[in-house]
C-alpha positions as CSV (number, residue, x, y, z in Angstrom):
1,X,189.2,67.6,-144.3
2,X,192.2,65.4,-143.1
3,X,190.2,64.7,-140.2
4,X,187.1,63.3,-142.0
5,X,190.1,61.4,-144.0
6,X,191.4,60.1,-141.0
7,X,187.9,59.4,-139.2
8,X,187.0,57.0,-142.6
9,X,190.6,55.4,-142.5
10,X,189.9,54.4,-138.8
11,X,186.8,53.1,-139.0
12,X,187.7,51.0,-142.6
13,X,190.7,49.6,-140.6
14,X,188.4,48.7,-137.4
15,X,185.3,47.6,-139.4
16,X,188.6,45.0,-141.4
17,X,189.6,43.9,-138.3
18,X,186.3,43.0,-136.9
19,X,185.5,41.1,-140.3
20,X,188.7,39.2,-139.7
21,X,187.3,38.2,-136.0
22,X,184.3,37.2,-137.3
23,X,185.4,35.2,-139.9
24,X,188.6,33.4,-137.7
25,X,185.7,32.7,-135.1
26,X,183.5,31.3,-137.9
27,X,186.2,29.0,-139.2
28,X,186.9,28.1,-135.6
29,X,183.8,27.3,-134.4
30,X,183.2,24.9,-138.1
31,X,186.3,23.1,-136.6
32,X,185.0,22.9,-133.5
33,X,181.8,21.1,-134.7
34,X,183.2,18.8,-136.7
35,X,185.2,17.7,-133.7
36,X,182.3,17.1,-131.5
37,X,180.6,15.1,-133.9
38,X,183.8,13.0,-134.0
39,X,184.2,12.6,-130.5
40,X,180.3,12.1,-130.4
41,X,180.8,9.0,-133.0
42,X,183.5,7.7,-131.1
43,X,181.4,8.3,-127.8
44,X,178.4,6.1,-129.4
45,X,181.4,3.3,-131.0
46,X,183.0,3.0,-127.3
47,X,179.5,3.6,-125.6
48,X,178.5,0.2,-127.7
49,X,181.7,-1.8,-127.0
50,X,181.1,-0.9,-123.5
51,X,177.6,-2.7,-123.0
52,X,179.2,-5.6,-125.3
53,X,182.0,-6.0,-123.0
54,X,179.1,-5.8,-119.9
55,X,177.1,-8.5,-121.4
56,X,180.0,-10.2,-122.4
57,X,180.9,-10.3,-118.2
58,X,177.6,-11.3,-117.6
59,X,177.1,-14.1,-119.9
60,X,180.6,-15.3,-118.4
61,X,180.2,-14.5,-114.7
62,X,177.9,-17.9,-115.1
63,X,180.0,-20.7,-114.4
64,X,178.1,-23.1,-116.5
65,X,178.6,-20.3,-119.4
66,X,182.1,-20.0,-119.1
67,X,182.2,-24.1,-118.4
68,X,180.6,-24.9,-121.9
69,X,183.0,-22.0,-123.8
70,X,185.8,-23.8,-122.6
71,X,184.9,-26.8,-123.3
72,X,184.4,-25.7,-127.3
73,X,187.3,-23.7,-127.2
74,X,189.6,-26.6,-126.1
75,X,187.8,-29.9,-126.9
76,X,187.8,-30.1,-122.9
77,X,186.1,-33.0,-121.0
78,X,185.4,-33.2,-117.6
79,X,186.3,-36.3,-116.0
80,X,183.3,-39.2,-116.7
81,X,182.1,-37.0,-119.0
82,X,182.0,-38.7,-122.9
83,X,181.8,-36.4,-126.1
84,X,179.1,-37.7,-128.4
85,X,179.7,-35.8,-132.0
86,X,176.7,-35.8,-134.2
87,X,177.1,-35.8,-138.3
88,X,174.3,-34.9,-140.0
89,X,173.1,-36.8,-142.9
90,X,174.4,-36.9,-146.3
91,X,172.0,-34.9,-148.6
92,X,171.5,-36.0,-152.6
């Protein structure tokens, strides 16, 4: 009789500590997911910055590109070179 006690005691002590596995590894593994789809959002944000910045270098790596951004950024002439600015009309 006090070993069937035993026996039943055992195996409601093993069959608790399996449930508590199961559910740490659950709880785990829902912590784990969310962090992949975080790092996956980040991924696609920096993944997107990066073919900005790419584009970006192209666009620039053309001299007459980068010429004609600095020449709007700093109201830069080149020497013979006039500035003609065009107003558009007044509008009733």
């Amino acid at each position: 009789m006090y070993v069937k006690v035993i026996f039943w005691i055992i195996i409601i002590v093993v069959a608790g500590g399996l449930s508590y596995q199961i559910y740490t590894l659950a709880r785990e593994r829902e912590t784990l997911k969310k962090e992949a789809l975080e790092a996956t959002a980040k991924l696609q944000t920096l993944e997107e910055e990066e073919q900005k910045l790419r584009d970006e270098s192209i666009y620039y790596g053309d001299i007459r590109n980068l010429s004609k951004e600095l020449k709007s950024l700093f109201n830069y002439k080149e020497p013979g070179e006039h500035m003609l600015i065009i107003v558009p009309e007044k509008s009733n």
